[in-house]
N, C-alpha and C positions, 0 to 999 in steps of 0.2 A: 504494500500500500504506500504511496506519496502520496504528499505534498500536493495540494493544489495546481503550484505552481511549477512541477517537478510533472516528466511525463511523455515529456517529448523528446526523444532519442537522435530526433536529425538534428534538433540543433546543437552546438558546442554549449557545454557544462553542464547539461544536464544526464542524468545517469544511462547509462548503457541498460536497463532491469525492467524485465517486465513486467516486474510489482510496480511500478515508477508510473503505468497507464492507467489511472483511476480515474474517476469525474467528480470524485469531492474528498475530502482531509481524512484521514482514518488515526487514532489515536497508534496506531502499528507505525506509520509511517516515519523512517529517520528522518525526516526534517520534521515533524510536528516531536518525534523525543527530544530532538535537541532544541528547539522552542521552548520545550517545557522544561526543562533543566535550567534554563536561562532564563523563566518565566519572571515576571514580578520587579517593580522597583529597588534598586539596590542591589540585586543578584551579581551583575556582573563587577561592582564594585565592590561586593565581599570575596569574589572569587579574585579581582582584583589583587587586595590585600593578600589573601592566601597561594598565591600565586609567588608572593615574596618569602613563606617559608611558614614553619607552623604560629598559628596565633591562638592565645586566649579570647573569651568572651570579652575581656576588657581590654587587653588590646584592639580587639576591632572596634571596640566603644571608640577609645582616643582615635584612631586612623581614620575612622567616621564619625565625627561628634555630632552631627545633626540627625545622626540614624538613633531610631526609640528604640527600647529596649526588646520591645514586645516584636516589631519588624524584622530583628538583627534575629532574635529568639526564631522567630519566622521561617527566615530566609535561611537558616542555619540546617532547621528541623526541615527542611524543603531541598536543603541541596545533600543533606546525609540519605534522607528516603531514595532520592534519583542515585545514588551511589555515586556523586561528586565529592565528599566531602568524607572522611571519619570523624568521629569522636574519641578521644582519648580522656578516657578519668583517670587522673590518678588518686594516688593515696595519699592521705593527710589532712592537715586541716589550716586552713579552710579548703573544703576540698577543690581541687582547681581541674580543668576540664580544657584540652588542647584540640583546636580542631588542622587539620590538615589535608588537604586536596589528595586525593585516591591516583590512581596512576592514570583513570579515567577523568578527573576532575581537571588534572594537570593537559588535558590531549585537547582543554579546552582552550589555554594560552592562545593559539595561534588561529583559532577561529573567532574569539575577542579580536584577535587581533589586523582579522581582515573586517569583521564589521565596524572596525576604529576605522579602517584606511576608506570603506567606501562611505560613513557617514563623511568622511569628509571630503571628500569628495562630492556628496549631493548636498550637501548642507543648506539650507534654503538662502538665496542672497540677503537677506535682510539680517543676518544674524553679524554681528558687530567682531566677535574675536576669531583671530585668527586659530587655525586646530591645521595644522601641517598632517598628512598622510602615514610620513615615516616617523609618528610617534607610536612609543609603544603603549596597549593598552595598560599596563604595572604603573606607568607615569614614569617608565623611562626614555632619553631620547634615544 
């Protein structure tokens, strides 16, 4: 099953698969799992963060101060279900709790990282700051 927009074999980039010829979204589909994996505000900014190596719950509070707690809580418990993310508890007190990007979490870098290069590239003319292509999604140049 694909993608809506996924389907058609003669043109360039779209997949060689016969699953690929649908006529509407099917939750099967890898372009709607990898949509939902990346689903929700913030998502790709915690995976962001994680992306830089393992982080606590409050570490990603400072790295994102304007994310609530209950969202970060959210998007956390939303990217371990899709198998992006672990959880590491350890022992002691206060007990602290490490999350870190899965080997599958990590294979998501460089797909950030082209939807970084084509947002900017389509960017609508009215938007005031410059965002260069060859930046990377982590915020580095």
């Amino acid at each position: 099953m694909a993608h809506q927009t996924v389907g058609h074999p003669a043109r360039p980039g779209l997949p060689d698969d016969p699953r690929a010829n649908v006529a509407e979204p099917s939750p099967s589909c890898p372009v709607e799992i990898a949509l939902g994996a990346l689903r929700g505000r913030w998502t790709t900014l915690v995976i962001r963060e994680l992306l830089e190596g393992d982080r606590s719950f409050s570490d990603l509070r400072r790295a994102l101060p304007t994310l609530s707690d209950k969202v970060l809580s959210d998007r956390l418990a939303h990217l371990a279900q899709t198998g992006v993310v672990d959880r590491d508890r350890q022992a002691g007190w206060p007990p602290r709790t490490l999350y870190r990007l899965t080997p599958q979490g990590h294979r998501l870098g460089p797909v950030l990282q082209e939807l970084w290069d084509w947002g900017a590239r389509h960017r609508p003319p009215d938007e005031q700051s410059p965002i260069t292509p060859a930046r990377d999604p982590r915020g580095i140049a």
